[in-house]
N, C-alpha and C positions, 0 to 999 in steps of 0.2 A: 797499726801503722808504725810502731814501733818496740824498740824492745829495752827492757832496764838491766840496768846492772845486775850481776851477781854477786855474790859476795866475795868472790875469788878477784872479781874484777874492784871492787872497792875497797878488798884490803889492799892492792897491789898498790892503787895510785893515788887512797885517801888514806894512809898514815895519819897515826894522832901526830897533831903538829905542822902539819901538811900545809895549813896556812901559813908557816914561816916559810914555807919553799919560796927562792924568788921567782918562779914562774908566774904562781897564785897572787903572790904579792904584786909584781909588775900590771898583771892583766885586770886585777883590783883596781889597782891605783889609773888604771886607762879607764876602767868601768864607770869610775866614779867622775872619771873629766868628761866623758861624751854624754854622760846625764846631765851634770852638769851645763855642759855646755848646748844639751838641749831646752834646759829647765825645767827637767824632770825632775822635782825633788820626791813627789809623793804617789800615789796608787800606782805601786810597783809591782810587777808580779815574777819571780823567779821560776821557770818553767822545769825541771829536771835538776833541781839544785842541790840532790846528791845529800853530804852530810850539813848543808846550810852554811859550807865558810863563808860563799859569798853572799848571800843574804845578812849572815852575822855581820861583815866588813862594811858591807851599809848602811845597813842598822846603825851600828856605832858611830856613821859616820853622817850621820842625820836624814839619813832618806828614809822614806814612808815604805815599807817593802814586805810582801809575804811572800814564800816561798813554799814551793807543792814539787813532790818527787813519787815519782809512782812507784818504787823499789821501797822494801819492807826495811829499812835501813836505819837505826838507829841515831839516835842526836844529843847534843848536849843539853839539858833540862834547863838552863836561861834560853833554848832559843825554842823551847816548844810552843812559846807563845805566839810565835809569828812564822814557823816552820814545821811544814805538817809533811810526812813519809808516807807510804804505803796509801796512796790518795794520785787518783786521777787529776788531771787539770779540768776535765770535763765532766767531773763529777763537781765541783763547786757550783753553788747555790747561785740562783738570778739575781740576788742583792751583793754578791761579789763578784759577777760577769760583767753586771752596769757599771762597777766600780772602778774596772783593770782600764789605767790607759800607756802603760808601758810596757809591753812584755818582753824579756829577758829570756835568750834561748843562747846556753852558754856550753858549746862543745855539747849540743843537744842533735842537731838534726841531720849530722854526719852517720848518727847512728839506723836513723829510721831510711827505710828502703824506697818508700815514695813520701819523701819529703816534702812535695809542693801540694798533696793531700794534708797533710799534719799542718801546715802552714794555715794553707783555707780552714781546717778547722779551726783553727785557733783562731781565726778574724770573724768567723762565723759566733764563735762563743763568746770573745768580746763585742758588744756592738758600739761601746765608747772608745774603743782602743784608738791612740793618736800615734805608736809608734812602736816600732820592735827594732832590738838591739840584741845584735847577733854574735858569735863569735865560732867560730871552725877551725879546724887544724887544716894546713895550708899546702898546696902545690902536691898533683897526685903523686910525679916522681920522684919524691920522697916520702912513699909506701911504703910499709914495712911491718914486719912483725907484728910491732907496739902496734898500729893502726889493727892489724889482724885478731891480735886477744883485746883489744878493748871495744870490737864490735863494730867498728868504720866499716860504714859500705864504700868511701869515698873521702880523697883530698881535696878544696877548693882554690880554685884562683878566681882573681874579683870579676871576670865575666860571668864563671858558672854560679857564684854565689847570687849574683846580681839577677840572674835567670830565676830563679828560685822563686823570688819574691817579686817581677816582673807582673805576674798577672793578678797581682792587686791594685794595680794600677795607682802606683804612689807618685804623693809629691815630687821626691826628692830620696835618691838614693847617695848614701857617701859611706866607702869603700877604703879599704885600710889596711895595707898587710902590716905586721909585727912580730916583735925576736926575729929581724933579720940577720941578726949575725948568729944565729943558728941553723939557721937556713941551710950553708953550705958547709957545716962539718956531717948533717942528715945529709946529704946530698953524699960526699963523698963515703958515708957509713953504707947506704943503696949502693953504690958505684960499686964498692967494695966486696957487695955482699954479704957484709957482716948486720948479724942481728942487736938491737936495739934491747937493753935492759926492760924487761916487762914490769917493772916495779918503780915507784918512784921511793927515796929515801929523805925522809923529814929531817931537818936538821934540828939538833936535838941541845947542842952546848952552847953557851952566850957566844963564845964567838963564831960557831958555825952561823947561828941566827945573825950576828953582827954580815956576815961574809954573804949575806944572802939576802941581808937587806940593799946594803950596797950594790951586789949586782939587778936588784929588781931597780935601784934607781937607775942604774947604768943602761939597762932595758927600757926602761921610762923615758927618758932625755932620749933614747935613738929612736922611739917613735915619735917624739915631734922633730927631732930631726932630717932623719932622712924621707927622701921621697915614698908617698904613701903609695904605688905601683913596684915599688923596689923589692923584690922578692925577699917573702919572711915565711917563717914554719907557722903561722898564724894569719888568722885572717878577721876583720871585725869589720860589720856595717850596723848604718844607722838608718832605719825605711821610716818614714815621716807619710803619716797615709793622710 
């Protein structure tokens, strides 16, 4: 149903340090307020969580959370205890299936080709689950390269994401684009025709880190800001089943 990273594709955009990027940090610091703000503190589950930054940022940050990434991918040994690699989601045990009631699918189902199968499966394998929390790279036409090598079948806007998860017949869907003010320098990079740096670069010296936390909060404050339809290179929902 889907396909994992290679290694060509996780050295590119999971540099050591990668957590300092404020991309990671922005999308954190939102992760942690729509949990929050659902009252999700515990039986988290991280679906595709890669090298475990964001599982780590949780963790630390008092939520209940383990994470599963089906690629054979290395991690740092404080987070083997709550972050396991080369492991199915649908390979975990009926005593941590009844367990899961938040699952976490973060820049995960962009990748896979029929998405609204991987979805059912995964409410089929929880049968306690109360809620999934989503996040997508956003607005098809601004396609490109970067979407090309990192394996996108597709870019989302909040009707097509909403569609997705439509035939679980939920609660309560709430829809959210962000980094809107990236939006439209990707927009004019497409326009232009010019290709998209396939790598991301960690910031590495205290004050790169300083210059990078600042913009994560700047990123932060503009998604309670602006209007949440306001076109952003991001896109995050919260499905309450």
């Amino acid at each position: 149903m889907g396909t994992e990273f290679n290694k060509a594709q996780f050295d590119a955009i999971y540099p050591d340090g990668i957590e300092h990027h404020y991309w990671n940090d922005c999308r954190n610091k939102i992760l942690a307020h729509t949990l929050n703000s659902a009252k999700a503190k515990s039986n988290i589950l991280e679906v595709g969580c890669g090298k475990g930054i964001v599982s780590e940022y949780l963790h630390n940050a008092g939520f209940k959370i383990q994470g599963v990434e089906l690629a054979d991918v290395p991690t740092k040994d404080e987070l083997k205890a709550y972050v396991r690699t080369n492991l199915s989601v649908f390979d975990l045990n009926e005593s941590e299936s009844m367990s899961v009631e938040t699952v976490l699918l973060l820049d995960v189902i962009e990748h896979i080709e029929k998405p609204k199968e991987f979805i059912s499966a995964i409410r089929q394998k929880f049968p306690n689950l109360k809620r999934f929390i989503v996040t997508v790279p956003a607005r098809q036409e601004i396609f490109s390269n970067y979407d090309t090598f990192n394996g996108h079948f597709r870019r989302y806007d909040i009707s097509t994401l909403k569609d997705e998860f439509g035939m679980l017949n939920p609660k309560s869907l709430k829809c959210s684009y962000f980094f809107h003010a990236l939006y439209w320098p990707a927009r004019i990079l497409v326009a232009m025709k010019k290709k998209r740096p396939e790598y991301i670069l960690a910031p590495k010296s205290i004050l790169q880190k300083r210059i990078h936390k600042i913009l994560a909060t700047v990123f932060y404050l503009e998604y309670f800001i602006m209007p949440s339809s306001f076109k952003g290179s991001s896109l995050i929902i919260k499905v309450e089943l």
